[in-house]
C-alpha positions in Angstrom: 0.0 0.0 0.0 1.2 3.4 -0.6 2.2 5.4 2.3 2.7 9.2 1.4 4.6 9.7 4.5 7.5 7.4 3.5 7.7 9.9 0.1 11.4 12.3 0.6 10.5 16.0 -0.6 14.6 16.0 -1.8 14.2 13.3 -3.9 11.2 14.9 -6.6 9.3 12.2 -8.3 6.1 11.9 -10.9 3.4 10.0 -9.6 1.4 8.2 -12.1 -2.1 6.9 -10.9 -4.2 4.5 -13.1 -8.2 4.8 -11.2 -10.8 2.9 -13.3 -12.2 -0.8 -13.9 -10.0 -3.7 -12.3 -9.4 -4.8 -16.0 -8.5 -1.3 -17.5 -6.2 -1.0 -14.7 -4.5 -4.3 -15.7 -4.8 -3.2 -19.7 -3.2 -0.1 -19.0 -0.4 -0.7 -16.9 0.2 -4.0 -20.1 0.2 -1.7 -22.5 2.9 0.7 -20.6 4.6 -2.2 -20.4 4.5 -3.3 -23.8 5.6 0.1 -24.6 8.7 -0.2 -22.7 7.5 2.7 -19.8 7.3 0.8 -17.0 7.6 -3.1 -15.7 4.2 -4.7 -14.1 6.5 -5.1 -10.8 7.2 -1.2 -10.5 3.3 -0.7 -9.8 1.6 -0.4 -6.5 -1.1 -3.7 -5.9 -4.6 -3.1 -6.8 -6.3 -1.4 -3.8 -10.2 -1.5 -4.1 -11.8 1.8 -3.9 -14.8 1.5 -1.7 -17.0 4.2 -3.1 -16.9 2.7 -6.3 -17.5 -1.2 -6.3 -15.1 -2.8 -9.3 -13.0 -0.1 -9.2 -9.4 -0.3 -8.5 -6.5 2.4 -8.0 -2.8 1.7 -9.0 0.3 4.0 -8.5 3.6 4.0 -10.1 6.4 6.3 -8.6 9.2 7.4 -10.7 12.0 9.9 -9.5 13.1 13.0 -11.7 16.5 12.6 -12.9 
């Protein structure tokens, strides 16, 4: 789970955060993979968002170089 306290404000990074359908989650973060942007093991688990049953959110944390 992501914890945004264990983030370091010297070390900048892009947060990229897929929110939709379980499966468009999964298509997505295949297709960035397929595009050679980012490996399935660099994203965050699935976490279920409660408001909205089916619906999943996934983060992916890169640092600015």
């Amino acid at each position: 789970m992501l914890n945004l306290n264990d983030l370091n404000p010297d070390k900048p990074a892009l947060h990229f955060v897929l929110i939709g359908p379980r499966q468009a989650v999964q298509d997505n973060r295949l297709i960035l993979r397929q595009l050679g942007y980012a490996d399935l093991h660099e994203w965050s688990p699935s976490q279920a968002i409660a408001s909205h049953p089916g619906w999943v959110i996934s983060v992916l944390i890169r640092a600015i170089t």
